[in-house]
N, C-alpha and C positions, 0 to 999 in steps of 0.2 A: 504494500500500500504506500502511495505516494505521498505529499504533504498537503499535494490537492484534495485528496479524498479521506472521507471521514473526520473527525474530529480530532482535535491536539488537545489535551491535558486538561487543560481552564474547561474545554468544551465537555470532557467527558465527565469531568466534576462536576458543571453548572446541568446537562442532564440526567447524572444520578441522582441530585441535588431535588432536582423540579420531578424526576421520577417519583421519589423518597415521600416526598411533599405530596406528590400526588395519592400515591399508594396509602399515608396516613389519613388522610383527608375522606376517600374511597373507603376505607375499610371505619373509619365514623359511621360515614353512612350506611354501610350492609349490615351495622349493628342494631343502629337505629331501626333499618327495615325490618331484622329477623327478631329483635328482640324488644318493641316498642314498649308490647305491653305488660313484659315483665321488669320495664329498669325504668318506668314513670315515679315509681315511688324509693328508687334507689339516691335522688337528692332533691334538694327543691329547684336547681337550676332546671333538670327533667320535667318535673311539674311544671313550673313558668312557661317553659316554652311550651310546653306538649298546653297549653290555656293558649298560647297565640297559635297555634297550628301543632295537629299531628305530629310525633317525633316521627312517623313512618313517612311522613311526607317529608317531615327535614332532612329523614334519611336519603330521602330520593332526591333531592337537589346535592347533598353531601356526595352523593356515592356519583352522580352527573362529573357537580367539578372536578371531583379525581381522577374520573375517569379521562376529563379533557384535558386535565396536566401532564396526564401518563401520556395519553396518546402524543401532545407537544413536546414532551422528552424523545419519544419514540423516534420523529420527525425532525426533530434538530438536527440529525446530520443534515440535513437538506434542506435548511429556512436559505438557502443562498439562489437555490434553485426555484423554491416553493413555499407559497406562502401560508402550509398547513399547521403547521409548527405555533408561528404567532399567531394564528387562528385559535387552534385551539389553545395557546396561555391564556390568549384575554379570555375567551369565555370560560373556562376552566378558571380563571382568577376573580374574573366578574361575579360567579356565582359564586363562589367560595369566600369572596370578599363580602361581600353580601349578608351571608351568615353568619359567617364568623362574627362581623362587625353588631349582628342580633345580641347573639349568645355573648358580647363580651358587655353587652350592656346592662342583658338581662342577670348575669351572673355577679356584677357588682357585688348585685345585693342578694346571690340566690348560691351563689355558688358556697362549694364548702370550706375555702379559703381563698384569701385575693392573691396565689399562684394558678386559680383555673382561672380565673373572669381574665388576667394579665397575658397569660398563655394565649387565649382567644385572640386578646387584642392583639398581638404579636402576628397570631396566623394571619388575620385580619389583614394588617399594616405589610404584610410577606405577600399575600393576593393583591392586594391593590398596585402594589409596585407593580407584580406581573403582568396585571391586566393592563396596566399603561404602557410597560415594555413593549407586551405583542400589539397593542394597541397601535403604540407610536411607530412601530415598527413595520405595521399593515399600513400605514398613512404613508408614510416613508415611501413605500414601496410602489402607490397605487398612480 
């Protein structure tokens, strides 16, 4: 393999990195799906949210963005070629930013110490970068 092809070092970090992210993100949500109705009452931040929506419906936006991150790790060797990559970060980031940015709000005051509401905001603030990345990145491009 040449230095044209495929990714160098920073590249295969930044998509393990945005894999990694995805894959945790993703597997929130297949928890959420398979397990709604037994982990409502496992804290009060589950409660709150599952009063604004469904945890099996949060699941399914959760398990969505993951899955868009993974797929835009997948396709990173190729955002040079194609624009599927930064496609799927923003909406993979968009959604994920989204909720995240719920749950860190809702858990201020719901969670079972302010290391989960701060973690949220973290993923949170980790999505919205992405999603302007691929965002700015498709603008860039178009």
């Amino acid at each position: 393999m040449n230095e044209k092809e495929g990714l160098k070092i920073e590249g295969i970090i930044a998509s393990l990195c945005l894999f990694g992210f995805g894959l945790l993100t993703g597997e929130r949500g297949m928890f959420w799906i398979a397990e709604s109705d037994a982990v409502i009452k496992d804290s009060d931040l589950y409660l709150s949210l599952h009063q604004v929506m469904p945890l099996s419906i949060w699941g399914i936006f959760f398990f969505l963005g993951g899955v868009c991150l993974i797929l835009g790790s997948v396709f990173l060797p190729t955002i040079n070629h194609s624009k599927k990559a930064a496609l799927f970060i923003m909406i993979g980031g968009l959604i994920s930013s989204i909720f995240y940015f719920i749950m860190s709000t809702v858990g201020v005051y719901n969670a079972l110490n302010w290391l989960s509401w701060v973690q949220y905001l973290t993923f949170w603030a980790l999505t919205a970068i992405l999603t302007f990345v691929g965002g700015s990145y498709l603008w860039q491009k178009k």
